[in-house]
N, C-alpha and C positions, 0 to 999 in steps of 0.2 A: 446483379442482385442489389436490390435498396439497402441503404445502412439503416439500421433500426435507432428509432428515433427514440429521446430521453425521454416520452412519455411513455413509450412502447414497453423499454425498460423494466421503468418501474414497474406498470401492468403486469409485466412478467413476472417480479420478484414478488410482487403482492399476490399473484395466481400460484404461483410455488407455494410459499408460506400459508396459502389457504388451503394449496392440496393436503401437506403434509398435517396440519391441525385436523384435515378432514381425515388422512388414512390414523389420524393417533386416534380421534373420534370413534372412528367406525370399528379399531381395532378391537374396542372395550366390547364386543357384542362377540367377539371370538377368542378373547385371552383370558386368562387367569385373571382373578382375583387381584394378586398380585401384576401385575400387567397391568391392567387398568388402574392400579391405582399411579403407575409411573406416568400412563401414557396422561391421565390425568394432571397430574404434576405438571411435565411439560407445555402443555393446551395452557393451564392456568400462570405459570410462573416462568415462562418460557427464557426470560431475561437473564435469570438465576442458571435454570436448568441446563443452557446448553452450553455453560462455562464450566461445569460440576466435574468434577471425575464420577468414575459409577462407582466406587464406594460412597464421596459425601451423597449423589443421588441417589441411591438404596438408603442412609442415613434419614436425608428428610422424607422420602417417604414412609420409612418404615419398613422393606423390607433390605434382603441381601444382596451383596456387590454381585454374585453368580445371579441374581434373578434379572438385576439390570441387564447384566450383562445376555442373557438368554432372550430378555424382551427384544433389544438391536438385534438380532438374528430372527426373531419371529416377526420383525419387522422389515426384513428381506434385504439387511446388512451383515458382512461381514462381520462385525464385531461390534463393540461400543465405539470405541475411536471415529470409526467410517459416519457411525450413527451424528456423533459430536460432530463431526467435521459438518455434514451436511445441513444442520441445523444453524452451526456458526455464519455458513455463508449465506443462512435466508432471512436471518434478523440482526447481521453485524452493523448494514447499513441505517438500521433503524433504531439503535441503540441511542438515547439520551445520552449525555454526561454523566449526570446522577443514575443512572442504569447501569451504565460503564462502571462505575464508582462502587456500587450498590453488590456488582460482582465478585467485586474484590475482598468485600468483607468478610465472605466465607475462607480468606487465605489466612494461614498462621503466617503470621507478621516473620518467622525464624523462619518458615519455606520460602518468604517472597524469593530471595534470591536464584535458588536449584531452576522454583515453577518461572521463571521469566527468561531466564537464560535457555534451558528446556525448550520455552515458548519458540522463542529467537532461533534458536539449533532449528525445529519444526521448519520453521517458515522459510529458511533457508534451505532445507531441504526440499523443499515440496516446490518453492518457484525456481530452484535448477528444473527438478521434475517436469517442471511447467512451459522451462523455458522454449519457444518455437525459436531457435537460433537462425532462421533466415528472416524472421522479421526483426532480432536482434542486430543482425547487420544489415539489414534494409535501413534504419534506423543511425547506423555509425554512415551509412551514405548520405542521407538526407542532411545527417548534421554539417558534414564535409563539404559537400553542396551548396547550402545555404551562403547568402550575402552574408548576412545578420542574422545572428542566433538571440533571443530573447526568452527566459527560465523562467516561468513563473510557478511560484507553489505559497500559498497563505496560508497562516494560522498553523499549524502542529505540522504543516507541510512544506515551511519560511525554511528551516532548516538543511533543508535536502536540497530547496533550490537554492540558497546559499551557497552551499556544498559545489553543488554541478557550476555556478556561476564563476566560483572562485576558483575555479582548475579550469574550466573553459576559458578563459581569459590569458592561460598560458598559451594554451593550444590555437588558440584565435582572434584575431586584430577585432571583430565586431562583435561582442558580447555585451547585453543588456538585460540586468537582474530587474525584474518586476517585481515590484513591494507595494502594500498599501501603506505608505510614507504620507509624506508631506502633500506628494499628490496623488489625484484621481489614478490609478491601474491603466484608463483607457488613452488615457495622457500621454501616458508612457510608453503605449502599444502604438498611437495614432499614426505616426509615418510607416507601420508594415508597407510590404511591397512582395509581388508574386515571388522576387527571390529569394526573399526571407523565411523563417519555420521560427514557430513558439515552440516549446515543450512546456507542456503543462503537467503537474505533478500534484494531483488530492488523493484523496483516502476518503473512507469513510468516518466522520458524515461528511460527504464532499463538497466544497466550497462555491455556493453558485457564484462568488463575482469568478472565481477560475473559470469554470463551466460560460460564463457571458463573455468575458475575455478569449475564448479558443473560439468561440462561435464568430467574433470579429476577427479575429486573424482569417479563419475561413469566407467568411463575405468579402475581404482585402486581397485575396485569391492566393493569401500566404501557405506554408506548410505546418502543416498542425501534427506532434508528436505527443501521444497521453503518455504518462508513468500511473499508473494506478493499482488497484489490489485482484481487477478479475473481470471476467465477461460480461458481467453484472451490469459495471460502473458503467454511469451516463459520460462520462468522457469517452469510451470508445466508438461512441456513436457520433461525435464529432470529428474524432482524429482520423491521418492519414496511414497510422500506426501507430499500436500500442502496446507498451511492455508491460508485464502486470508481473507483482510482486505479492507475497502475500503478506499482509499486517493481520493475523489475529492476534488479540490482545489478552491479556492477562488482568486486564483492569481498567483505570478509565484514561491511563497512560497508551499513546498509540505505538506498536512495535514497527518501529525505521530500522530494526537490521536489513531485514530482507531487501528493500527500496533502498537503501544506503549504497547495501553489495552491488546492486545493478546498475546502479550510477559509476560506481565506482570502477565497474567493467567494463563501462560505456568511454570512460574518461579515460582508460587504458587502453582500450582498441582505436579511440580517434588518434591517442600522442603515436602509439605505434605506426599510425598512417601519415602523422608527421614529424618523425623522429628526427631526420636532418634539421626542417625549422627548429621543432625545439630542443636539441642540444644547442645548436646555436644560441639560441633565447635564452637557455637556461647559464647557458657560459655568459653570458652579455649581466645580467642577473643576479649571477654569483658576485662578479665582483662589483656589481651594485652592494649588494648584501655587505660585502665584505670592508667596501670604503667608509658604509656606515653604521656598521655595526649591529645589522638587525637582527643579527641571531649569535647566540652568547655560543662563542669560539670553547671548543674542548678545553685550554690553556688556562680558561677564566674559571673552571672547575672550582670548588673548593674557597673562592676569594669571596669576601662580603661585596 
């Protein structure tokens, strides 16, 4: 079967998002009063609407959190939640900054913390739920595999590839963090080789130099691994596998629990596969560490 190409993608996510404005449309010709004036709401303020709980969205439009809640069921979901969920994932990728930001506004500044942490619990919930565990270890093969491993993730995605770069380096003698530094990204990529694998790591709104960067690795006939949020994302249409985590957001901050966790899991099942090398490593290490003092000894406790 063909892998579905980044245009195809989008096509898809924009045909989604038209159906669903089209079934909220069409709704108003067979719901309530009240019904239409929600399904209205969302068609016009959609950006707002499907970050809302269904109390504040019974609030701006005027009517009760039970009628929200009753519209998502007459609309052939489960509940409100199911309804949020589905709406989240067909305009998260399309969201502005200022959109993202714009969301947020409707939060009491004294709930941020519950609704974010809340968010984080969610997302980690839902991409265990999600996780396919034999492309997760298909995934710890490829890494093991590899000559030369090379992390790329830019802009609110720099972090997590960080992260994977600076514990992969324990784990393995050839590891190269991708940055847009001082040089060009493809600079930095240029000597790929068929035995090499990039992992590339964006989110929504995804990074085209990422996206241009995996497409070279695969023309250099390297191994290309996405980390991204869903079936959605135009990285999975490049990669040789891809692990998807979920980031919905709470505002115009991106949520990296969920991507954090999987790396993190990823970085624990390759040391377990080389736990001889690295205790060794890590004994050799220590007392690096300890000759020069890079990490403040229990003893030193208590002293200025």
């Amino acid at each position: 079967m063909a892998a579905i190409t980044h245009e195809e993608r989008d096509g898809r996510a924009m045909q989604d998002m038209q159906d669903m404005i089209d079934r909220l449309n069409q709704s108003g010709k067979r719901l309530s009063k009240g019904h239409r004036k929600i399904a209205q709401y969302i068609v016009e303020h959609y950006e707002k609407a499907v970050f809302m709980t269904a109390n504040r969205l019974g609030e701006s439009v005027g009517v009760s959190e039970s009628t929200v809640v009753r519209f998502a069921s007459a609309m052939g979901y489960e509940g409100y939640p199911q309804l949020q969920r589905s709406l989240q994932e067909l305009v998260s990728h399309r969201l502005t900054a200022n959109q993202r930001f714009e969301m947020s506004t409707e939060i009491d500044p004294s709930a941020a913390l519950g609704i974010v942490l809340k968010s984080d619990m969610q997302n980690l919930r839902a991409t265990l739920d999600q996780m396919d565990t034999t492309i997760f270890d298909d995934v710890v093969q490829r890494l093991l595999s590899a000559r030369t491993i090379y992390v790329m993730g830019l802009r609110s995605a720099a972090p997590l590839a960080q992260f994977m770069g600076y514990y992969l380096n324990y784990i393995f003698d050839n590891v190269h963090l991708v940055s847009s530094g001082a040089t060009d990204v493809f600079e930095e990529i240029s000597k790929l080789k068929e035995d090499d694998l990039l992992v590339g790591i964006s989110f929504p709104r995804y990074s085209t130099r990422t996206l241009e960067a995996m497409r070279f690795a695969k023309r250099c006939g390297a191994q290309v691994v996405a980390i991204t949020d869903g079936p959605m994302s135009p990285l999975g249409a490049i990669a040789d596998a891809t692990l998807t985590a979920r980031t919905d957001m709470a505002s115009f901050v991106d949520s990296l629990a969920a991507p954090l966790s999987v790396i993190n899991a990823l970085l624990v099942a390759l040391g377990l596969h080389r736990k001889e090398a690295l205790t060794q490593h890590f004994r050799q290490l220590e007392s690096i560490w300890e000759t020069y003092e890079v990490y403040l000894e229990e003893e030193g406790h208590g002293h200025a």
